[in-house]
Gaussian input, Z-matrix of N, CA and C with variables (Angstrom, degrees):
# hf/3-21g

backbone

0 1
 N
 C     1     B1
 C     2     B2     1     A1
 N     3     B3     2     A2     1     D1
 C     4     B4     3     A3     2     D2
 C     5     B5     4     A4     3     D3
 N     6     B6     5     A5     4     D4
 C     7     B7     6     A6     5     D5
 C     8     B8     7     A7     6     D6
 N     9     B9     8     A8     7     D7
 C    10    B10     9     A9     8     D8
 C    11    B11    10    A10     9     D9
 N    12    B12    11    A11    10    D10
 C    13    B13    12    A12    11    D11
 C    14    B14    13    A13    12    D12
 N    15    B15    14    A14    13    D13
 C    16    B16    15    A15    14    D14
 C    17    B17    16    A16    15    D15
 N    18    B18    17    A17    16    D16
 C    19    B19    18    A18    17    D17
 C    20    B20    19    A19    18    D18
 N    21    B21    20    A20    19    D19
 C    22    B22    21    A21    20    D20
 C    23    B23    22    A22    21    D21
 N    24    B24    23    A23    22    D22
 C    25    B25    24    A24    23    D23
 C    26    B26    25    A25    24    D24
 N    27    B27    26    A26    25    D25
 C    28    B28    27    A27    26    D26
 C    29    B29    28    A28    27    D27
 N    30    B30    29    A29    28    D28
 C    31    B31    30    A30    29    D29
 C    32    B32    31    A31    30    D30
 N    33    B33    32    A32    31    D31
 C    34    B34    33    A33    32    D32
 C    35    B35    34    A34    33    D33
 N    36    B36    35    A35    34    D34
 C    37    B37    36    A36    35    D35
 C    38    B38    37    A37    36    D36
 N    39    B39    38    A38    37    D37
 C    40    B40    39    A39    38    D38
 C    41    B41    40    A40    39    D39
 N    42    B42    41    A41    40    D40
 C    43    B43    42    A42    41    D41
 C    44    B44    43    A43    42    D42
 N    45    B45    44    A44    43    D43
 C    46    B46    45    A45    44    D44
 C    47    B47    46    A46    45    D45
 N    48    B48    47    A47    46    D46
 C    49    B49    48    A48    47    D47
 C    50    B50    49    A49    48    D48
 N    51    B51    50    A50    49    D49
 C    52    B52    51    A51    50    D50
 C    53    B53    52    A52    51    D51
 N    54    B54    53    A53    52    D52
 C    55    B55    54    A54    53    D53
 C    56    B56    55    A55    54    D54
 N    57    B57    56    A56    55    D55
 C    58    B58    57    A57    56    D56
 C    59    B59    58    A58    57    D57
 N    60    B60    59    A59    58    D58
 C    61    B61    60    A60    59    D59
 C    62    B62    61    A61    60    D60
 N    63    B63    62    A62    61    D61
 C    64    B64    63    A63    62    D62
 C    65    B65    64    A64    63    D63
 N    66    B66    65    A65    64    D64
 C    67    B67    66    A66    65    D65
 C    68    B68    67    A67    66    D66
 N    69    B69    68    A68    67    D67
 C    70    B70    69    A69    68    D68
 C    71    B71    70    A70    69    D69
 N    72    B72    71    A71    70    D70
 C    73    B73    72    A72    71    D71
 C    74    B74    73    A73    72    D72
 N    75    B75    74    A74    73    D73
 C    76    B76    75    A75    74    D74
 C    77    B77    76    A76    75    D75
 N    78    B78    77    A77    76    D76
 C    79    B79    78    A78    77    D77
 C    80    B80    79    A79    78    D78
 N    81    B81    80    A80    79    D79
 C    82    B82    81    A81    80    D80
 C    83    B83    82    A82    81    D81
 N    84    B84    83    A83    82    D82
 C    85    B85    84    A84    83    D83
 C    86    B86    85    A85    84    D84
 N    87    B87    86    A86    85    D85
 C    88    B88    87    A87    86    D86
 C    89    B89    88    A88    87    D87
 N    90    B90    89    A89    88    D88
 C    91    B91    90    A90    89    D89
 C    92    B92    91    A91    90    D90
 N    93    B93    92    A92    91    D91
 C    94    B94    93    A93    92    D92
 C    95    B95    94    A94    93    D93
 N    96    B96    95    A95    94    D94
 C    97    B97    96    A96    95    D95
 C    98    B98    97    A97    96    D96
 N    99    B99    98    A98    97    D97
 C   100   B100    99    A99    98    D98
 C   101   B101   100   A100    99    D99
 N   102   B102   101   A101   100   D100
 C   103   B103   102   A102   101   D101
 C   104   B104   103   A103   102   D102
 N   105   B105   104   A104   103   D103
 C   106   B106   105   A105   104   D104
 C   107   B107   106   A106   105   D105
 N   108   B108   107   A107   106   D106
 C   109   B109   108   A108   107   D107
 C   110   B110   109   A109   108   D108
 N   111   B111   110   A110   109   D109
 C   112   B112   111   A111   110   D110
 C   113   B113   112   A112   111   D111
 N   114   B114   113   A113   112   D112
 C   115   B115   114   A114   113   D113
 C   116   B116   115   A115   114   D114
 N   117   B117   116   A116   115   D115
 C   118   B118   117   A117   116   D116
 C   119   B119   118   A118   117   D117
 N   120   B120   119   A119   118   D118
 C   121   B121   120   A120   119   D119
 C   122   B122   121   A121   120   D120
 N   123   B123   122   A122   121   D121
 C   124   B124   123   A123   122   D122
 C   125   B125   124   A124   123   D123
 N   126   B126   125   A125   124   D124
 C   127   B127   126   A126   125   D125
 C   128   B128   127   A127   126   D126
 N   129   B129   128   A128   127   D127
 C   130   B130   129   A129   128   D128
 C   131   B131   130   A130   129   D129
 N   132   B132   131   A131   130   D130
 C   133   B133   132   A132   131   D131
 C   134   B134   133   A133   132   D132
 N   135   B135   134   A134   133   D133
 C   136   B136   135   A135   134   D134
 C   137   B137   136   A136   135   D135
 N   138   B138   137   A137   136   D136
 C   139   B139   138   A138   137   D137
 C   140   B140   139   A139   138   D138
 N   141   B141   140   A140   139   D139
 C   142   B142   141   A141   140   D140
 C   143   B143   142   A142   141   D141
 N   144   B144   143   A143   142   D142
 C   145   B145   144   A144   143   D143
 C   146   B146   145   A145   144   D144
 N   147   B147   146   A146   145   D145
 C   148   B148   147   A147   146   D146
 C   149   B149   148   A148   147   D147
 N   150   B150   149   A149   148   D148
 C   151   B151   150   A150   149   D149
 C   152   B152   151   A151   150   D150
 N   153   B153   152   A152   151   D151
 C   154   B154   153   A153   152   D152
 C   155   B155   154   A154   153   D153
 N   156   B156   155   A155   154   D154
 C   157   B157   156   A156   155   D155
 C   158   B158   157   A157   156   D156
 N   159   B159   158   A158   157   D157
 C   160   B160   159   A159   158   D158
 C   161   B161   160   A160   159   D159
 N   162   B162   161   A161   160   D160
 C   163   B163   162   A162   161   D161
 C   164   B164   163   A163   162   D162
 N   165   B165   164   A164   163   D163
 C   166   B166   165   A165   164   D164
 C   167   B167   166   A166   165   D165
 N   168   B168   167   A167   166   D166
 C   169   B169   168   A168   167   D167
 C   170   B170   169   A169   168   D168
 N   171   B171   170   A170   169   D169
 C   172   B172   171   A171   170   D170
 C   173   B173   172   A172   171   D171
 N   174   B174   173   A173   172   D172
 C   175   B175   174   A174   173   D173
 C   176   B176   175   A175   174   D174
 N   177   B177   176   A176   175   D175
 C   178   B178   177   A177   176   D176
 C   179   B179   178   A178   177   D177
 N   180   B180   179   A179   178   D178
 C   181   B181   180   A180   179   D179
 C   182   B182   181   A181   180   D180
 N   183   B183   182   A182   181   D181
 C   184   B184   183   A183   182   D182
 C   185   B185   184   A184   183   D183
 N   186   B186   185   A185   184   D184
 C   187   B187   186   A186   185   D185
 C   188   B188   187   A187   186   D186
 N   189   B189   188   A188   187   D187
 C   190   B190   189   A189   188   D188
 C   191   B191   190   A190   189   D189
 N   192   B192   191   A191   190   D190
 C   193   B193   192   A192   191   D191
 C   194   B194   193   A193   192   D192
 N   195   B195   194   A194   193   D193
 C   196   B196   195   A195   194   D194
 C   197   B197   196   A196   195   D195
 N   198   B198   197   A197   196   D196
 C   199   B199   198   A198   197   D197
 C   200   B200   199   A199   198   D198
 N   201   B201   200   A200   199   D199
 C   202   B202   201   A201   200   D200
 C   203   B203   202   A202   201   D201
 N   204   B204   203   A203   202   D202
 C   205   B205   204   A204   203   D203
 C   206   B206   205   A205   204   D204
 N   207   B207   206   A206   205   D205
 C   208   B208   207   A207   206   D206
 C   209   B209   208   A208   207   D207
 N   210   B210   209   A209   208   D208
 C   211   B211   210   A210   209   D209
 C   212   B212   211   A211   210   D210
 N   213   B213   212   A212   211   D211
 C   214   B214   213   A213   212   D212
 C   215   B215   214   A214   213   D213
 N   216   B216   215   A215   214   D214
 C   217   B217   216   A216   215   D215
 C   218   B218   217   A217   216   D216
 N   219   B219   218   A218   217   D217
 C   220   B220   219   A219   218   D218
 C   221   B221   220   A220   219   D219
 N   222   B222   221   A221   220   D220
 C   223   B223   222   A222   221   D221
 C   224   B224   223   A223   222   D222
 N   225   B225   224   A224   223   D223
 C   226   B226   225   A225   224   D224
 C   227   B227   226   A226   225   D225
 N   228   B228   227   A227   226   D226
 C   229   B229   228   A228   227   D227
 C   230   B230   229   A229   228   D228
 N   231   B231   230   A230   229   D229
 C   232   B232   231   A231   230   D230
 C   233   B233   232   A232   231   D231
 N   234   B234   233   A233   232   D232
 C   235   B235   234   A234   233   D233
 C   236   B236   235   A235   234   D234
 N   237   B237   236   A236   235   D235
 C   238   B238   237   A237   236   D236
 C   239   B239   238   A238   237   D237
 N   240   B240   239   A239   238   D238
 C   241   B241   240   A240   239   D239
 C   242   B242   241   A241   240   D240
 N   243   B243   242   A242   241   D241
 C   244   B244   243   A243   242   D242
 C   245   B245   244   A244   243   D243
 N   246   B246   245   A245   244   D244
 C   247   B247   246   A246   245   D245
 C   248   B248   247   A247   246   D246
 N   249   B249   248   A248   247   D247
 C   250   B250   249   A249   248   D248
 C   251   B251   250   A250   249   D249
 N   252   B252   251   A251   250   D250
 C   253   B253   252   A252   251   D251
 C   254   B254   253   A253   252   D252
 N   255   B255   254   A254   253   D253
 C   256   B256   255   A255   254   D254
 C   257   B257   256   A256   255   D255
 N   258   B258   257   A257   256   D256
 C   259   B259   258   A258   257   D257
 C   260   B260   259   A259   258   D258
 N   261   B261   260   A260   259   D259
 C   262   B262   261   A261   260   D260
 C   263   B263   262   A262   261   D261
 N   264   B264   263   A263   262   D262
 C   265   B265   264   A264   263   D263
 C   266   B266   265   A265   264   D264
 N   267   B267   266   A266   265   D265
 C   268   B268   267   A267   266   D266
 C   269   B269   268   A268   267   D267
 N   270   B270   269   A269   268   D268
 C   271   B271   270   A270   269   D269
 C   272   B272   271   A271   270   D270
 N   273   B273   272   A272   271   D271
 C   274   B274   273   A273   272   D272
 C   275   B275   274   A274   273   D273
 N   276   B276   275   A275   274   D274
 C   277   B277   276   A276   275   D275
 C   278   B278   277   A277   276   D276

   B1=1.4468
   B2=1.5318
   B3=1.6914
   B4=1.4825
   B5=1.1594
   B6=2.0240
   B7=1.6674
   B8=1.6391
   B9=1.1411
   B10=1.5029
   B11=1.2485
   B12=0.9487
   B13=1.3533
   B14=1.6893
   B15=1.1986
   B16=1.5257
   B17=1.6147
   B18=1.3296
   B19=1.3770
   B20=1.6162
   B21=1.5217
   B22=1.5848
   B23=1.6959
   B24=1.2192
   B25=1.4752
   B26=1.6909
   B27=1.0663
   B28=1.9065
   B29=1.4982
   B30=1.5470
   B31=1.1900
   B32=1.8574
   B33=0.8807
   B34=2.1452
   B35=1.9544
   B36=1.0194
   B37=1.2839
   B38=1.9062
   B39=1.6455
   B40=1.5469
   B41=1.4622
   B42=1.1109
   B43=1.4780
   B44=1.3031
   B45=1.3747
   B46=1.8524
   B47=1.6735
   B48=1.3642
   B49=2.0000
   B50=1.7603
   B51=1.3104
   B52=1.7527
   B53=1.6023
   B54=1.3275
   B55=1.9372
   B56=1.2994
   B57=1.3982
   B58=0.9860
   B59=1.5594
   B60=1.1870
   B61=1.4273
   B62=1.9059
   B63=1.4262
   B64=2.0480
   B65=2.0576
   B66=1.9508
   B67=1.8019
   B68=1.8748
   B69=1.2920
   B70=1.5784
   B71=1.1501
   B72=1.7700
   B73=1.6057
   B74=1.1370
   B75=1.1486
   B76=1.7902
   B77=1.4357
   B78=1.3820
   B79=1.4959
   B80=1.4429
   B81=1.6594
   B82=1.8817
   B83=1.5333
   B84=1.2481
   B85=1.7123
   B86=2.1021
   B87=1.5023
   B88=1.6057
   B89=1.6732
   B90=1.6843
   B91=1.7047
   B92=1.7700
   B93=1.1617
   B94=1.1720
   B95=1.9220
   B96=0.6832
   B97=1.5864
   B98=1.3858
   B99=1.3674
   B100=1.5261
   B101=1.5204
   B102=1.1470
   B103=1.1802
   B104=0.7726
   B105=1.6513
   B106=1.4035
   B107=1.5980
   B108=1.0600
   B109=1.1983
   B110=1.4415
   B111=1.1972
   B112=1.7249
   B113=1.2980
   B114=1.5990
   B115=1.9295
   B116=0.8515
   B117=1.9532
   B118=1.7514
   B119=1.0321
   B120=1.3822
   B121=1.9774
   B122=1.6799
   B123=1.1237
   B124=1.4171
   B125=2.3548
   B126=1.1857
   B127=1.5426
   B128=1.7304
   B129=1.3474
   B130=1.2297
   B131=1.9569
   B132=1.3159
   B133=1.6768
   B134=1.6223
   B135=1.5774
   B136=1.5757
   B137=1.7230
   B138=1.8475
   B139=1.5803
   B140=1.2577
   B141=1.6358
   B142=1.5645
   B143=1.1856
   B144=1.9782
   B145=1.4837
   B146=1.6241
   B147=1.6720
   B148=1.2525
   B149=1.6286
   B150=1.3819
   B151=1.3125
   B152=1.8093
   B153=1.0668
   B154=1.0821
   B155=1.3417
   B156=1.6197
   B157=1.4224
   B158=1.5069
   B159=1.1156
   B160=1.4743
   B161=1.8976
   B162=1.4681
   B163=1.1922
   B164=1.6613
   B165=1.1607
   B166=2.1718
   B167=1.6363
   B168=1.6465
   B169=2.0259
   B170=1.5789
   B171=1.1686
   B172=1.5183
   B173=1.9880
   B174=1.0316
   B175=1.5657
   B176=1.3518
   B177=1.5417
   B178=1.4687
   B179=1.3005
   B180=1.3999
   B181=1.8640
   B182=1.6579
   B183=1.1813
   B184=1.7131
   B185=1.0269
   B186=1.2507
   B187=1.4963
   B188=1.8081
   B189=1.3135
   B190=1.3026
   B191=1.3884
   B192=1.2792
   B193=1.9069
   B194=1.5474
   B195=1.2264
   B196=1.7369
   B197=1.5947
   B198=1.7671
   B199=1.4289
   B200=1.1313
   B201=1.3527
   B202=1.3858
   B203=1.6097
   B204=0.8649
   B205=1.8500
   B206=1.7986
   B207=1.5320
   B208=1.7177
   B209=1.3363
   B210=1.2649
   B211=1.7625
   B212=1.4676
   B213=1.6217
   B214=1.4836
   B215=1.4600
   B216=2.1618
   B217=0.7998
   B218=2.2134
   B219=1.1816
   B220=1.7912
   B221=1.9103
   B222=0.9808
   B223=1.5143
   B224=1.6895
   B225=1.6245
   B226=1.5141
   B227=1.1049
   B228=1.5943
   B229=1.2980
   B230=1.2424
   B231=1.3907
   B232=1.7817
   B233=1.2689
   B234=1.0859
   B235=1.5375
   B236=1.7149
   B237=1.9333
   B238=1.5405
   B239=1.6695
   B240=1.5654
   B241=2.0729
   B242=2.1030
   B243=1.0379
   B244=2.0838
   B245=1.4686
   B246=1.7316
   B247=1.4404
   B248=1.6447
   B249=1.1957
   B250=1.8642
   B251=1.2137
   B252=1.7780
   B253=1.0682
   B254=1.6752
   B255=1.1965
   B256=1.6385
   B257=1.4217
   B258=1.4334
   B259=1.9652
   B260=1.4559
   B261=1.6740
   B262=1.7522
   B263=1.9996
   B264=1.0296
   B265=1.7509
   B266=1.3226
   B267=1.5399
   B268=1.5940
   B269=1.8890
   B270=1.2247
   B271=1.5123
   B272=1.5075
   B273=1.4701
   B274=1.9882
   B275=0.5049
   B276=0.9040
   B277=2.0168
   B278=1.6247
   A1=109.03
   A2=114.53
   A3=106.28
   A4=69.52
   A5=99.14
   A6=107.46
   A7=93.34
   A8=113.10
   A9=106.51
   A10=125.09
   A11=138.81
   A12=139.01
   A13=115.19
   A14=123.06
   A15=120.46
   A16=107.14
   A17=123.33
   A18=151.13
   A19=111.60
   A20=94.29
   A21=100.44
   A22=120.83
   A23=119.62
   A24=99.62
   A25=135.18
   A26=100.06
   A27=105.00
   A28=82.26
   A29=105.78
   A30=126.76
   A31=93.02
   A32=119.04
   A33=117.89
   A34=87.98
   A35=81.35
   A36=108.38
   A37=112.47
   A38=96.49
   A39=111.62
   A40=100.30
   A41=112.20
   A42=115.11
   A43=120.04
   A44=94.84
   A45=99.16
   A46=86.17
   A47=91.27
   A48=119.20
   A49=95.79
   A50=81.68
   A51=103.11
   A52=113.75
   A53=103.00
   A54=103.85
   A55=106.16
   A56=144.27
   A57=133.36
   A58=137.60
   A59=126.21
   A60=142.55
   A61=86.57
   A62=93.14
   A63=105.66
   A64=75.20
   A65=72.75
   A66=110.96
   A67=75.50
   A68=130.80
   A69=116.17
   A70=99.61
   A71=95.77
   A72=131.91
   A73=107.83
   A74=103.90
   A75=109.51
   A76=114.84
   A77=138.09
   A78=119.90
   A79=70.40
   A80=99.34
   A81=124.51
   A82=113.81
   A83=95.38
   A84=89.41
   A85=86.53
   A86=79.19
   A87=98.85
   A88=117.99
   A89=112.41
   A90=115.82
   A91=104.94
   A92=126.08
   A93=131.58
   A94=95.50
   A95=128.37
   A96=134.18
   A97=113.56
   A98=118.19
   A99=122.53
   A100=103.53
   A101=159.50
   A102=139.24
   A103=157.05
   A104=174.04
   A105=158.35
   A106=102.54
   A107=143.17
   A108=136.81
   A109=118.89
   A110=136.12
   A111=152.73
   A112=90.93
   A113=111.27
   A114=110.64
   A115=98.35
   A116=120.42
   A117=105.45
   A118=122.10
   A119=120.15
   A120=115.54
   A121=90.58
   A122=132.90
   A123=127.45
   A124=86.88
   A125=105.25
   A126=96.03
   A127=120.63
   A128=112.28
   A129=120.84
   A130=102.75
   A131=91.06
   A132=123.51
   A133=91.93
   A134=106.38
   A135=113.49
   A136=95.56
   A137=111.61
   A138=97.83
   A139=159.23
   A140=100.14
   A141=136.91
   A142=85.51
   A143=99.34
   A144=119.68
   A145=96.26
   A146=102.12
   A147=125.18
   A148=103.90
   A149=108.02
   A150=97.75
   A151=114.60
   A152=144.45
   A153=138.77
   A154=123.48
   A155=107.72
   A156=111.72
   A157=102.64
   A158=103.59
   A159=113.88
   A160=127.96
   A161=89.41
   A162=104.25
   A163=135.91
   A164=120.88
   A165=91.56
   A166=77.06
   A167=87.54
   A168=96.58
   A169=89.27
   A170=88.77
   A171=111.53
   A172=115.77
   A173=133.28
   A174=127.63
   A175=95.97
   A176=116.95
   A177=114.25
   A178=124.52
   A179=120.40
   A180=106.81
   A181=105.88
   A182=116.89
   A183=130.22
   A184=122.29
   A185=120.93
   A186=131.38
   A187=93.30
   A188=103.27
   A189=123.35
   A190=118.61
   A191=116.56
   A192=122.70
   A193=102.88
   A194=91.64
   A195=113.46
   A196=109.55
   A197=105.32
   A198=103.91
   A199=115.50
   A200=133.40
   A201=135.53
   A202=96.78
   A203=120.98
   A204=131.68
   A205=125.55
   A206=95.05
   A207=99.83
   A208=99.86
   A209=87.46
   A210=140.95
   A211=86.67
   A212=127.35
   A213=135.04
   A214=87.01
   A215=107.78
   A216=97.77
   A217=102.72
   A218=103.19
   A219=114.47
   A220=92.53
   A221=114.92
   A222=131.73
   A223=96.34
   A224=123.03
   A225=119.42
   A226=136.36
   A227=117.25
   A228=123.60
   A229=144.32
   A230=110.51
   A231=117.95
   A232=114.94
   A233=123.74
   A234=130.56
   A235=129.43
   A236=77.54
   A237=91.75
   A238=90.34
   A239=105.54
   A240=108.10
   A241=88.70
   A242=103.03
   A243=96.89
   A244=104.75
   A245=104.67
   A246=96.10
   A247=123.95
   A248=94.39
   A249=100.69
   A250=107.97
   A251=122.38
   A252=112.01
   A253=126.94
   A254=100.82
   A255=113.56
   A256=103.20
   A257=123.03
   A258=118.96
   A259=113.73
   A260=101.74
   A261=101.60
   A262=96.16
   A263=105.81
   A264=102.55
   A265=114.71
   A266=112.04
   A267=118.87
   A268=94.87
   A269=124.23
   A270=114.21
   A271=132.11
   A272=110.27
   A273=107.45
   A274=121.81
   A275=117.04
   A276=126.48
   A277=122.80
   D1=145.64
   D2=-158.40
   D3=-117.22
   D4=159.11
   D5=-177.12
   D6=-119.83
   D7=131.78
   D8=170.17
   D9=-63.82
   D10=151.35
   D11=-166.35
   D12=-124.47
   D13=159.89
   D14=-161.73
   D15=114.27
   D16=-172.27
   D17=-166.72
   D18=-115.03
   D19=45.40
   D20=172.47
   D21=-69.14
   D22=151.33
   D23=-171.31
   D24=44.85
   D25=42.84
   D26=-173.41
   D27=-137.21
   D28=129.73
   D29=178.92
   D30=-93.13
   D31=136.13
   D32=-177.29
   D33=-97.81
   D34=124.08
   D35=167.84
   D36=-136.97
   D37=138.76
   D38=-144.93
   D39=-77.75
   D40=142.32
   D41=153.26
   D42=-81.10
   D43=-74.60
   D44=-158.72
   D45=-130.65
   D46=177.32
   D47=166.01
   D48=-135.82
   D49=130.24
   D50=154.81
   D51=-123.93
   D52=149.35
   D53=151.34
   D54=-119.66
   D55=34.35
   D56=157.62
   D57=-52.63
   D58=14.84
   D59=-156.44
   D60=-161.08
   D61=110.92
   D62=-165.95
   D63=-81.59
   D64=132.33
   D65=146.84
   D66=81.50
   D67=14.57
   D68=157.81
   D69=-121.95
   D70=177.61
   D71=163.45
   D72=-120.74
   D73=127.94
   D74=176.01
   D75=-103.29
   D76=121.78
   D77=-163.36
   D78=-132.60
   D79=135.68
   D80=153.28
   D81=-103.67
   D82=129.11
   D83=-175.85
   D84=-98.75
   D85=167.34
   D86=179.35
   D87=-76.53
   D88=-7.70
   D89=157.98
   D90=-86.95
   D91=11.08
   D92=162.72
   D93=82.68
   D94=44.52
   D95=154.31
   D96=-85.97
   D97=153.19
   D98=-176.79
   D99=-125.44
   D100=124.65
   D101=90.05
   D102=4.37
   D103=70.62
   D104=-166.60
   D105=-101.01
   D106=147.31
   D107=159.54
   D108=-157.73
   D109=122.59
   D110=170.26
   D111=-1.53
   D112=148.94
   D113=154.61
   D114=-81.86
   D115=-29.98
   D116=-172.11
   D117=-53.25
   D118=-4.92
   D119=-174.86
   D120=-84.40
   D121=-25.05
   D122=-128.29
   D123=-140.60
   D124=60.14
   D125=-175.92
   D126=-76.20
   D127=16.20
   D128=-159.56
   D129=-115.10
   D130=-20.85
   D131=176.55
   D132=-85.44
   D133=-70.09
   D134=-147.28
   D135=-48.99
   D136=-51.24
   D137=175.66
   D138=-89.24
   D139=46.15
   D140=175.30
   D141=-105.88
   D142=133.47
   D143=164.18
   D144=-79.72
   D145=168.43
   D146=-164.95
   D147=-52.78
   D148=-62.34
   D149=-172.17
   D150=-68.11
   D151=-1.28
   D152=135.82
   D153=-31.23
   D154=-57.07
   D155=-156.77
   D156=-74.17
   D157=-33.32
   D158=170.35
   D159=-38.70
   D160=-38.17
   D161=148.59
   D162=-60.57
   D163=108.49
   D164=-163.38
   D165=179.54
   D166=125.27
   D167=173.76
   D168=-128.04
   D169=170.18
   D170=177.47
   D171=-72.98
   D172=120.38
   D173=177.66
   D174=-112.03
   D175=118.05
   D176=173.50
   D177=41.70
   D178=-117.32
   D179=171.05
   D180=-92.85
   D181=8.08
   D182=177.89
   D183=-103.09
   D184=177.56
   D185=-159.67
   D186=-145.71
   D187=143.65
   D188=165.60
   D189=-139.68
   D190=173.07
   D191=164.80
   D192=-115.74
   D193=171.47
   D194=178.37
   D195=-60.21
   D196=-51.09
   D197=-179.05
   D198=-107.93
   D199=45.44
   D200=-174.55
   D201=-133.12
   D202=125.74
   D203=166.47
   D204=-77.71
   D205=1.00
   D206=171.82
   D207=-130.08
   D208=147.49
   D209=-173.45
   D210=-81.91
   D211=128.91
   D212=169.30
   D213=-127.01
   D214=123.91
   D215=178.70
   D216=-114.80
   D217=173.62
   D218=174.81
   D219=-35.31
   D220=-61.44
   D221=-162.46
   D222=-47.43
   D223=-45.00
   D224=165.94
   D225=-58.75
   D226=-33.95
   D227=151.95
   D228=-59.67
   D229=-47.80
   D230=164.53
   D231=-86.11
   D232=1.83
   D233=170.01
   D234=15.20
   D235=56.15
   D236=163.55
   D237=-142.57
   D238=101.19
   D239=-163.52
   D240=-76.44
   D241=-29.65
   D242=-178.53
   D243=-46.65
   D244=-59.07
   D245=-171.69
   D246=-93.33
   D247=39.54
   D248=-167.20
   D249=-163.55
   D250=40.98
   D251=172.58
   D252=-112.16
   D253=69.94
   D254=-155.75
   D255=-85.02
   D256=-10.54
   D257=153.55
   D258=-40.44
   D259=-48.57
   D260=-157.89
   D261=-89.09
   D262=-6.83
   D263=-176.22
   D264=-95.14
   D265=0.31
   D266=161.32
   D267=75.53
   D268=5.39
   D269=155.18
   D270=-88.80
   D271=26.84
   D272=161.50
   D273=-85.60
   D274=171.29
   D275=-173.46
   D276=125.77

């Protein structure tokens, strides 16, 4: 019997944020996946100076900053919200 392989059934839940890599976001999830992705997707991110961004807690399966008023959720990053919508399925946390 062959086992498929990949990140079937693993809900990504965030570790950390970096900007160490200029004009990105680096998100590590806690199954050890990385991310990189443009600020240009994200212009609400891109115009927080550094030490702002530095600021950034976790909201449910999202991430926010101190001076930013939106909620960035997993579903913005992998940007497929059908197969990653674990807000509305009551599994964050």
């Amino acid at each position: 019997m062959n086992t498929i392989e990949g990140f079937f059934d693993v809900i990504p839940k965030i570790k950390s944020l970096s900007f160490d890599i200029k004009g990105k976001i680096k998100v590590t999830f806690k199954d050890g996946r990385i991310i990189i992705a443009p600020l240009s997707a994200f212009p609400s991110i891109k115009k927080l100076t550094m030490p702002q961004r530095e600021k950034w807690y976790l909201f449910g399966n999202g991430f926010s900053f101190d001076d930013c008023n939106e909620v960035f959720h997993v579903e913005q990053l992998l940007g497929n919200s059908e197969n990653y919508r674990h807000e509305r399925n009551g599994t964050s946390s």
